[in-house]
C-alpha positions as CSV (number, residue, x, y, z in Angstrom):
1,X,0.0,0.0,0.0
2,X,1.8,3.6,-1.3
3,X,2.3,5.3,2.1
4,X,-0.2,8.6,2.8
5,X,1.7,11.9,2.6
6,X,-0.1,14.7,5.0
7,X,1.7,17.2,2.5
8,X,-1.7,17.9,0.1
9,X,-4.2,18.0,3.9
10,X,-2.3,20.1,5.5
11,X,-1.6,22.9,2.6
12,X,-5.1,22.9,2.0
13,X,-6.4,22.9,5.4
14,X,-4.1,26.1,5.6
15,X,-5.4,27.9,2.4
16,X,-8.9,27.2,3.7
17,X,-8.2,28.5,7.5
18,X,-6.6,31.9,5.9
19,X,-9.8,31.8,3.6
20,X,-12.1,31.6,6.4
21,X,-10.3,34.5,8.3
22,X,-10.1,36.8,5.4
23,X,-14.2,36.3,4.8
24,X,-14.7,36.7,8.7
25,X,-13.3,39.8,8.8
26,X,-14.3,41.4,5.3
27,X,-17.1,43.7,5.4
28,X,-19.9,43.5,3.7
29,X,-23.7,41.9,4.9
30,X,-22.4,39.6,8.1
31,X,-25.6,36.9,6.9
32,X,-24.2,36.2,4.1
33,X,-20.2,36.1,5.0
34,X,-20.9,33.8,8.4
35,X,-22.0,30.6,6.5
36,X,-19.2,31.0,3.6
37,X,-16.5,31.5,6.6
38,X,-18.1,28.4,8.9
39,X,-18.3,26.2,5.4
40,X,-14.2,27.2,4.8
41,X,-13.6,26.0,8.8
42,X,-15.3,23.0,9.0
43,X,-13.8,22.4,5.4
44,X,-10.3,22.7,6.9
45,X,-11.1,20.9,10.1
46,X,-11.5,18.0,8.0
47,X,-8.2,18.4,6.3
48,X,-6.8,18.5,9.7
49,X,-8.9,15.8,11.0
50,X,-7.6,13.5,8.1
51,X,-4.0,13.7,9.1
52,X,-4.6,13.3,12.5
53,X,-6.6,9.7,11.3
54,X,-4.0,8.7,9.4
55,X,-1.1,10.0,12.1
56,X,-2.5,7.3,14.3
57,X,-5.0,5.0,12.3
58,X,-5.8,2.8,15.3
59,X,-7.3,5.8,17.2
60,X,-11.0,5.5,16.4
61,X,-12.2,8.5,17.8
62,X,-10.3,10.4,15.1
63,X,-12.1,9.1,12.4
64,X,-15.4,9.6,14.2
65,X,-14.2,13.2,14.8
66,X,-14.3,13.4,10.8
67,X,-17.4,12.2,9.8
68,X,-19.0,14.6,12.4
69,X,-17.1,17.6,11.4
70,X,-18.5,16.8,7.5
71,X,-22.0,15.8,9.0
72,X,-22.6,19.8,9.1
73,X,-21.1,20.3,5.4
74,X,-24.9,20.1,4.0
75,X,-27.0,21.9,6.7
76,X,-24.0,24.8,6.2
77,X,-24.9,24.9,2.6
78,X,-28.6,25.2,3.1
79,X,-28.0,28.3,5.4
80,X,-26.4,29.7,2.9
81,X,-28.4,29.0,0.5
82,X,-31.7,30.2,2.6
83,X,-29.6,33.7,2.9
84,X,-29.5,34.3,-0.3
85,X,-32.9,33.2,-1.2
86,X,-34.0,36.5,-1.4
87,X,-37.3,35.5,-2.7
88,X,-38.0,33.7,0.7
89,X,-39.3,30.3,-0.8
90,X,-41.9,29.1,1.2
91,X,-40.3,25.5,1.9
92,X,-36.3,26.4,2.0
93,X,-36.0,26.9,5.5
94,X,-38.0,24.0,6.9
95,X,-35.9,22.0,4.7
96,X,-32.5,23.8,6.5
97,X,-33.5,23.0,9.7
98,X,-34.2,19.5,9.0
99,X,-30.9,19.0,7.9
100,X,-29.6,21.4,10.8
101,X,-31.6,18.7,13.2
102,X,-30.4,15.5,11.1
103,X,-27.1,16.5,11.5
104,X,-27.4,16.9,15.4
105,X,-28.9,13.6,15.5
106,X,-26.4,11.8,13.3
107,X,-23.4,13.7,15.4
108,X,-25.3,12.2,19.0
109,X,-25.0,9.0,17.0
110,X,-21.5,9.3,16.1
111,X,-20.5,10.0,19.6
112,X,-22.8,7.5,21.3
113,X,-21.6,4.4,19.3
114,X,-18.1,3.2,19.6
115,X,-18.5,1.0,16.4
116,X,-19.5,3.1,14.2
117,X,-16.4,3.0,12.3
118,X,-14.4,-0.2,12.5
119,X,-11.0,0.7,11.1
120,X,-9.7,3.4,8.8
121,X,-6.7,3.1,6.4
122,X,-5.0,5.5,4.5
123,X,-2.9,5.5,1.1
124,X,-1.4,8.5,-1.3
125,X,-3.4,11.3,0.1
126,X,-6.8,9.9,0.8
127,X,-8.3,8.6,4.1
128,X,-10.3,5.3,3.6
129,X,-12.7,4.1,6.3
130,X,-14.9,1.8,7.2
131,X,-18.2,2.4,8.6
132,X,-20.8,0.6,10.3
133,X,-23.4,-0.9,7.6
134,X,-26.3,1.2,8.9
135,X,-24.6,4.1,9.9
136,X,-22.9,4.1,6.6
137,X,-26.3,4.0,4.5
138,X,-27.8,6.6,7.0
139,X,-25.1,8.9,6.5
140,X,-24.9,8.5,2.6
141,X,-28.7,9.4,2.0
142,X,-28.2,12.0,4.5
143,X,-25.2,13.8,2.6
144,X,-26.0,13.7,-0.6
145,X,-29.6,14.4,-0.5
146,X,-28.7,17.8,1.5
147,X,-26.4,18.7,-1.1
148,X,-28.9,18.4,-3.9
149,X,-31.4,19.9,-2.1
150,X,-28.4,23.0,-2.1
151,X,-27.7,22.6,-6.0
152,X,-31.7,22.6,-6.6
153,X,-32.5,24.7,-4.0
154,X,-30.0,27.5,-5.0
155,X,-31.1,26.9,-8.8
156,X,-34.5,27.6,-7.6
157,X,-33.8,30.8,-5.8
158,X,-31.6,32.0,-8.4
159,X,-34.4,31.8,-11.2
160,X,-36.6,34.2,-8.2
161,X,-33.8,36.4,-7.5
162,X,-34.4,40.1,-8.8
163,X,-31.1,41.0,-7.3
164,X,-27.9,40.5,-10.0
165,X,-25.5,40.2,-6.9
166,X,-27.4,37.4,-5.3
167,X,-27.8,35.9,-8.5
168,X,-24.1,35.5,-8.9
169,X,-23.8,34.7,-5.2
170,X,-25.9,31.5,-5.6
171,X,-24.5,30.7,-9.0
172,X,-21.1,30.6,-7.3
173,X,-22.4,28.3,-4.0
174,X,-24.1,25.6,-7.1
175,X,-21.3,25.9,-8.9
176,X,-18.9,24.8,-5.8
177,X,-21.1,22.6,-4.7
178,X,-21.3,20.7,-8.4
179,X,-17.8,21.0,-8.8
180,X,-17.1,19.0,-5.9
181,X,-19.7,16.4,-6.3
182,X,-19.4,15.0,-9.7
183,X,-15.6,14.6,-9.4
184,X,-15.7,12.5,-6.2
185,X,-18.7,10.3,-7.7
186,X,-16.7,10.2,-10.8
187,X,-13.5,8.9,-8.3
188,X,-15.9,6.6,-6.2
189,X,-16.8,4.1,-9.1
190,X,-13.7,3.9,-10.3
191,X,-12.6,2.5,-6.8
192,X,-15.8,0.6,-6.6
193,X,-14.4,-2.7,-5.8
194,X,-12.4,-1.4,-3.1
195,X,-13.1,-2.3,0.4
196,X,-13.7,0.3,2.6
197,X,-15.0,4.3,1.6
198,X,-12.8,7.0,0.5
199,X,-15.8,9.2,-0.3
200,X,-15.7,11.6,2.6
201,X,-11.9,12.2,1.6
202,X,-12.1,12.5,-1.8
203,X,-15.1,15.0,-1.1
204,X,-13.1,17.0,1.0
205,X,-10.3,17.1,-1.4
206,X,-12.2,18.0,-4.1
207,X,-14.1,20.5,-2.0
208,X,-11.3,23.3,-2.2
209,X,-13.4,23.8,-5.2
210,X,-16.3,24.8,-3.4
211,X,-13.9,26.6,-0.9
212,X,-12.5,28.9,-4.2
213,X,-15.8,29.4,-5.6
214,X,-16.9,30.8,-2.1
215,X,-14.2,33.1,-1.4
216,X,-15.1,34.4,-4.9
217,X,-18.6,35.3,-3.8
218,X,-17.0,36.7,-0.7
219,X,-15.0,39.4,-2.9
220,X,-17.7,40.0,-4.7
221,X,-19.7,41.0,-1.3
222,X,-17.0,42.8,-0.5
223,X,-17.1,44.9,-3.8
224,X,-20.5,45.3,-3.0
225,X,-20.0,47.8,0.3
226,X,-17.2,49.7,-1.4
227,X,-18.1,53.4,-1.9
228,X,-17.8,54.7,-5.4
229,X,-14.7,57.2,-5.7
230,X,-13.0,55.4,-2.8
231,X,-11.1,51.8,-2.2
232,X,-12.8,51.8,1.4
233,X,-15.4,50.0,2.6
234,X,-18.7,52.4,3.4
235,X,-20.3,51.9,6.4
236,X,-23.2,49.9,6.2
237,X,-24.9,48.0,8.8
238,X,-25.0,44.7,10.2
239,X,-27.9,42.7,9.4
């Protein structure tokens, strides 16, 4: 088995952190710039979780500690999502808070069973676990139903939107979300007669895509508070 190099987690765990603090402290409408800098933590966390899990692959607890760090990935999106739904569709934010209280119950599970990952492994630069058979199923319906109901749901408020800015904003969170998801899929049946699941790394990896195409929509809120005639920010107020 080709040893794991941390080299590839640990850069981009890094770019995401400094990505995350730039968009925390940019101005702009505080709404809209909380879920893109909690999505480009709890992206890095991963990163970070993932070379801890394969520092010491015996330690359990570390791979549980990365499946409930990405357990919030899809709720995250939603909230986003819901902010920029302008339109205020009727059924977008029941459907955020049921991921929001899916995710809570699927982290209570995580903590409160032992077994719900039997071993992980790790190779090149991805982490491959392996899951309890229920858990596993739980979790997969779980994930990637939250993030098409993101891609649709973003489509959907983006056909609604009279607003160009949140328009481009919600084309940017689909288009990060999409360019995350078809690659990994696309990796994940190539390795389908592998034991164990690499998704949630390859994900992760693949997610600095989504973590690029955010920080673009935070520059482009950031443009969007600057006063004309001046490179400062105006004052505006926090929503």
């Amino acid at each position: 088995m080709p040893a794991y190099s941390p080299v590839l987690g640990l850069v981009t765990g890094v770019l995401e952190v400094v990505a995350g603090a730039y968009v925390s402290s940019s101005p702009g409408r505080k709404t809209v710039l909380r879920p893109v800098a909690a999505i480009l933590f709890f992206l890095a966390a991963y990163q970070f979780a993932e070379v801890a899990v394969c520092a010491h692959p015996d330690t359990l607890i570390l791979s549980r500690l990365a499946y409930l760090i990405i357990a919030w990935l899809p709720p995250l999106g939603l909230w986003l999502a819901v902010t920029l739904d302008a339109r205020r569709i009727k059924t977008f934010k029941p459907v955020s808070l049921f991921y929001f209280a899916a995710a809570g119950v699927l982290s209570l599970w995580i903590l409160a069973a032992p077994g719900v990952i039997a071993r992980s492994v790790c190779e090149l630069v991805l982490a491959r676990y392996f899951p309890s058979r229920p858990f596993d199923v739980v979790f997969a319906v779980f994930y990637q139903t939250g993030l098409l109901a993101t891609v649709f749901g973003s489509g959907l408020a983006m056909a609604k939107a009279d607003d160009a800015v949140l328009r481009k904003h919600l084309a940017n969170l689909q288009l990060g979300v999409l360019g995350f998801m078809f690659p990994s899929l696309a990796v994940r049946l190539l390795f389908a007669g592998r034991p164990g699941d690499l998704l949630p790394s390859v994900m992760c990896h693949f997610a600095f895509i989504l973590a690029a195409s955010l920080f673009a929509l935070a520059l482009r809120e950031r443009r969007t508070v600057t006063c004309p005639g001046s490179s400062g920010p105006c004052p505006t107020p926090t929503p």
